[in-house]
Each structure stands twice: as C-alpha cells, then as structure tokens.
C-alpha positions in Angstrom: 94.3 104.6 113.4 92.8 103.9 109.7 94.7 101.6 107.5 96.3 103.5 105.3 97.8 105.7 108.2 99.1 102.4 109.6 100.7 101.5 106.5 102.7 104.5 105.9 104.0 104.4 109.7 104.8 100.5 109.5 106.7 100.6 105.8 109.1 104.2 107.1 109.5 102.6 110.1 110.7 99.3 108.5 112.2 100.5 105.7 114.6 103.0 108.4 115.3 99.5 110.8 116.3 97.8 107.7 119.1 100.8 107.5 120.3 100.9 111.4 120.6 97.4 110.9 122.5 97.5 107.5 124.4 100.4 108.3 124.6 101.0 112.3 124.4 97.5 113.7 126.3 95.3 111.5 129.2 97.5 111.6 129.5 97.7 115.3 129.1 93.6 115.5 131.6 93.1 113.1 134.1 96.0 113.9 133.9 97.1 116.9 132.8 93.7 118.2 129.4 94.7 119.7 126.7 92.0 119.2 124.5 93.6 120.7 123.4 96.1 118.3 122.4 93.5 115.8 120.4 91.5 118.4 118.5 94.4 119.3 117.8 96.0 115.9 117.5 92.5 114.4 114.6 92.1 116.7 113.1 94.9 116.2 113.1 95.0 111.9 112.1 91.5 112.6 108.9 92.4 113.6 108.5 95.4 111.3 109.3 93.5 108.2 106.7 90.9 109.2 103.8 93.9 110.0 104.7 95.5 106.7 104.0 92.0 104.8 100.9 91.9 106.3 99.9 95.4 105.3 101.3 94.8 102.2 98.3 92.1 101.7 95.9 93.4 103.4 96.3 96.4 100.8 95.4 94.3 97.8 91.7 94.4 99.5 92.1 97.8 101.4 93.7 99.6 99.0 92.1 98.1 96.0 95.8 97.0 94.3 96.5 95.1 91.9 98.4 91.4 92.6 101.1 92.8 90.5 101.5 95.9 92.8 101.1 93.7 95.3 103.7 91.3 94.5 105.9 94.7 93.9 105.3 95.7 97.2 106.0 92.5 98.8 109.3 92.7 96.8 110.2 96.2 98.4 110.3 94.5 101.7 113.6 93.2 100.9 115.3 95.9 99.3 116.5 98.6 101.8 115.2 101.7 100.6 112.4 100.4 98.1 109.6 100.4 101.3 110.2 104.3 101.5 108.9 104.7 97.7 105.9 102.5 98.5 104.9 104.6 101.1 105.8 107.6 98.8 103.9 106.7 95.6 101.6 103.6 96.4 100.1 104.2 99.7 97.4 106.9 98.8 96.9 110.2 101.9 93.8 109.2 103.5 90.4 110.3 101.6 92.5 110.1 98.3 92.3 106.9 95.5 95.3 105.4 95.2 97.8 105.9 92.5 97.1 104.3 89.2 93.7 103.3 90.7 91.7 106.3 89.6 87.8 106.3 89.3 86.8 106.0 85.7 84.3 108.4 84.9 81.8 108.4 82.2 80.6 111.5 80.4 76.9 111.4 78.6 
C-alpha cells in the first residue's frame, strides 16, 4: 500500500475512533455504567492517533509539506473532526501533487 493510500485510511480511521469514543463509549461508561466500551475503543484510537502522527511527519518528506501544514496537521489530531478535512483537502489521490504544492512552470 503506497503512502499516501495509508494516510488517507489511517487519518478516517482515526478521526471516526475519536467519534465512537466521544460519542459511543463515553456515554455508555458514564450512563449506563459500561467501562468497557471506553477500554476498548480507548485502545484502539490509542493506536490510531499515534499511526496518524507518524504519517503526519512522514508527510512533510513524502508529501512535500510545508512545517506549517505540518504542524496544522499535527493539530487536527486532537480535534475530532479536523483529521477528516486533512484527508479531504491535504492528502493528495495518488499520482496527483498535493494541494497548495503545485509544480511551477516556466514559459519561454
């Protein structure tokens, strides 16, 4: 699986455990008494959050980004929905430059 593939999987996949765990889990620990829930999902963002970090700076070099669109990305890991919109408008389809990273061209 190329990078930029990975990235896009690892920041919806992070972004929705962030969610279930907000939304789902912490509910059910703290209303209906179920522990459980946030154990598991807990867990399981855990180790999404800290893959999407990693991406996240591997992009500066894979992805060519900036350190302040790197820094902004790193930011989105803490925000619920903000990873979705990363993978939206930051994390270029394959074969494609990344947004606000276009090839300069000269004419003669």
């Amino acid at each position: 699986m190329d990078f930029v593939r990975s990235f896009k999987l690892v920041s919806l996949a992070e972004a929705t455990s962030f969610l279930v765990l907000l939304l789902i889990a912490m509910p059910l620990k703290y209303l209906a008494g179920f522990p459980a829930a946030v154990s598991v999902v807990g867990a399981l963002h855990g180790m999404l959050f800290l893959a999407y970090v990693g991406l996240a700076i591997a992009a500066k070099s894979q992805l060519n980004w900036t350190l302040g669109r790197t820094a902004a990305a790193l930011a989105a890991s803490v925000l619920p929905v903000a990873p979705f919109l990363v993978e939206r408008y930051w994390i270029a389809p394959a074969g494609q430059e990344t947004p606000g990273r276009e090839r300069v061209t000269t004419s003669a």
